[in-house]
C-alpha positions in Angstrom: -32.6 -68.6 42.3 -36.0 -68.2 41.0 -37.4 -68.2 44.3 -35.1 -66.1 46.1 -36.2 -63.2 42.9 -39.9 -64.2 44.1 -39.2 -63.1 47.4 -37.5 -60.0 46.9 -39.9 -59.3 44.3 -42.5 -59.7 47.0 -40.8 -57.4 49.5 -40.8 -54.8 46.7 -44.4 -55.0 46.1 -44.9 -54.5 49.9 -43.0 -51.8 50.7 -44.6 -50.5 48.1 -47.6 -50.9 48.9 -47.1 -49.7 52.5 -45.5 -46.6 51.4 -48.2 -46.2 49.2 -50.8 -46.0 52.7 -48.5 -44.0 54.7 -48.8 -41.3 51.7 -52.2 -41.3 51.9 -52.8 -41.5 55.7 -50.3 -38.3 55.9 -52.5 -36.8 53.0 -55.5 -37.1 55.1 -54.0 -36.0 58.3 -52.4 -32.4 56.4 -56.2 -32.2 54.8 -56.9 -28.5 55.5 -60.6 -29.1 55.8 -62.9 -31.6 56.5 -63.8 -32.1 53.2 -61.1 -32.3 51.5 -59.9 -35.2 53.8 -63.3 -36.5 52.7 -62.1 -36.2 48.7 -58.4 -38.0 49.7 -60.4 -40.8 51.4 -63.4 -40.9 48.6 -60.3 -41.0 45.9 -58.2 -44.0 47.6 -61.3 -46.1 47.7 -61.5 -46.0 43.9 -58.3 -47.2 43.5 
């Protein structure tokens, strides 16, 4: 069983993860200015 929680565990993380980007990359494509997209992108690269 322990591995079967493992896996799901590592889907979770995943989806996560990707949901995670697709915010982001929707974030810097509704950026209302240059700059601003600059500040999302400057922001994610910290993290």
């Amino acid at each position: 069983m322990t591995g079967i929680r493992m896996s799901l565990r590592r889907a979770r993380v995943t989806r996560a993860h990707l949901r995670q980007e697709r915010a982001l990359l929707r974030a810097l494509a509704d950026a209302p200015t240059v700059e601003t997209a600059h500040e999302i992108a400057a922001i994610s690269a910290r993290r």
